[in-house]
N, C-alpha and C positions, 0 to 999 in steps of 0.2 A: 504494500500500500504506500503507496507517495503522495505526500503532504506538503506544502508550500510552507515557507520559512516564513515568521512573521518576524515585521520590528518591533510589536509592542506586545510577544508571545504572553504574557502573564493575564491578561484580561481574557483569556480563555479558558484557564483555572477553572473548572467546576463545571464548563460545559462539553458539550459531546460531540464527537467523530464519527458520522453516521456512513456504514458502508453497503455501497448501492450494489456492488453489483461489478459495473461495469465503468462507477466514477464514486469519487468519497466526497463528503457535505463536511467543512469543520466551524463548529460552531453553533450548534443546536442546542437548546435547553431540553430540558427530562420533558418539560408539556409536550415541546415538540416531537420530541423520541415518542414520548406515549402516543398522543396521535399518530404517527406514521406507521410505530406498529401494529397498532390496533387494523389496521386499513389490510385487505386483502394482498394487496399487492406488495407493501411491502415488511408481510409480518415476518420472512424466513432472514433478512438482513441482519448484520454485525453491525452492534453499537461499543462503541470505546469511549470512557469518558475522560477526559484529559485532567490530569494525575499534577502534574508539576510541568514547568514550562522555564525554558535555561535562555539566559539572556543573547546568545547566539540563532535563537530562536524557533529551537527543536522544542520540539511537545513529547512529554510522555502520557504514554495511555496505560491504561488499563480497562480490561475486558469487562462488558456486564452483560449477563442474560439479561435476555428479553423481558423471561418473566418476575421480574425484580419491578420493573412498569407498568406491572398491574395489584403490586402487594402493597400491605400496608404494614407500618414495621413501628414499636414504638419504645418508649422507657417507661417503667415505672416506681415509683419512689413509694415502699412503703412506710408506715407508722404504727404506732398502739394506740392512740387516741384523735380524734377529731380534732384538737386544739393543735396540734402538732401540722397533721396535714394540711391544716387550711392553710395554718402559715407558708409550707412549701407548696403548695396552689398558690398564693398568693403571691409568693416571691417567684414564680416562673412568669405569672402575668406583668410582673413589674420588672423582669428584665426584658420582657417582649416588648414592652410599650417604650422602653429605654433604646432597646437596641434589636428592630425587627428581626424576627429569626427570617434562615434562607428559605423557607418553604409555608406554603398554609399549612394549620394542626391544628389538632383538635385537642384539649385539655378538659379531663374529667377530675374532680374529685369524685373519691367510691368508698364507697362501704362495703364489704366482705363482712363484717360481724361486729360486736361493739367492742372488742380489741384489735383489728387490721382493718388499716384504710390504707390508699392508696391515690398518687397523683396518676391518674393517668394521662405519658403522652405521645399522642399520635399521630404518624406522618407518613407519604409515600415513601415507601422503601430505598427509592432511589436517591435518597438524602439523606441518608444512614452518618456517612462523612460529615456532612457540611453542621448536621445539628449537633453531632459529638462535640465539632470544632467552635459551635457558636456558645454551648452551655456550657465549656471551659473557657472559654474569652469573657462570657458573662459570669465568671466563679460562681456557679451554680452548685450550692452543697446543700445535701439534706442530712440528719442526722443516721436514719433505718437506713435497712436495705435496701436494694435496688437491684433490679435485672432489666432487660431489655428484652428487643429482638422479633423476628416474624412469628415464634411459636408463642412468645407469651403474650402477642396479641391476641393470640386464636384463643388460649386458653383463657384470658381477660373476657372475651363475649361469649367463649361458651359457661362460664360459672354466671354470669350475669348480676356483676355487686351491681348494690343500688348506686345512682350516681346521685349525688346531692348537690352537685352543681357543677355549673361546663361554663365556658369560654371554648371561643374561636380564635384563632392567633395568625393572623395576615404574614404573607410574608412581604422582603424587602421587592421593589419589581426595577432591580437592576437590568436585568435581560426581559423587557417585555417579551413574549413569545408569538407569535403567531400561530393562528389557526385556520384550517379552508382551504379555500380559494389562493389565500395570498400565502400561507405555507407553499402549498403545491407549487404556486407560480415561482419559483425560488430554488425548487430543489435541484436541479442544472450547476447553481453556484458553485464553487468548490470551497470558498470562503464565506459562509451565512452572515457574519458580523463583524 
């Protein structure tokens, strides 16, 4: 695969290398990967998301399944009591509002029983990276435990705690995305941005 050397290779950081086939797209957001593969034509393609980027202008990638663009993947921060977790609910909405996270999420506080609660939060899998990277830049600590990940979402909505309250959490819209018409019209590029 042959790639074009950029001069300002770092503002690619975090977006994607989509491979057609018979020409490669650099610089697509995960919206736009998901849309494209969701699409018949081109769901059997190779996506790479660009990893690090060297000031000579080389990209590094790394590989992602497809199916990572249709999962949902999240963290969650447990407690023993109520008073506990609202506070860390509280304090993830106050470093969103501080400092947008890279993707939209969804934030539950949950109830399991009147000793374990939990923050639940949750995002498209395909920003596994970028949210790790933004709730250590925001010092995001909680006291409990914590796990993560695509299974302990699944097992999150199959026990079904109560949730006693949600937020929605925006993300930053550095790379607007495109969708449609004006996607498509576009994908020929070899440089999208």
């Amino acid at each position: 695969m042959e790639l074009p050397k950029f001069k300002k290779p770092q503002k690619y950081v975090g977006l994607y290398v989509f491979d057609f086939g018979d020409h490669t797209g650099v610089g697509f957001t995960a919206q736009e990967v998901a849309e494209l593969l969701e699409s018949e034509k081109y769901k059997d393609c190779k996506v790479y998301k660009i990893h690090k980027a060297y000031p000579d202008g080389k990209l590094e990638l790394k590989g992602v399944l497809s199916e990572i663009f249709q999962l949902e993947t999240g963290m969650f921060f447990y407690s023993n009591d109520l008073e506990t977790a609202t506070g860390n609910f509280k304090k993830l909405i106050s470093l969103a509002v501080g400092s947008e996270p890279p993707c939209r999420a969804k934030l539950h506080l949950a109830k399991y029983s009147t000793e374990k609660f939990a923050v639940a939060f949750l995002y498209p899998a395909e920003y596994d990276d970028e949210i790790s990277d933004w709730l250590l830049e925001g010092d995001y600590k909680t006291d409990g435990p914590a796990e993560g990940g695509i299974e302990a979402v699944r097992r999150y909505y199959q026990q079904k705690p109560q949730i006693l309250d949600r937020h929605q959490l925006f993300a930053k819209t550095d790379n607007l995305s495109r969708t449609g018409q004006e996607l498509l019209a576009g994908l020929k590029k070899t440089v999208q941005r």
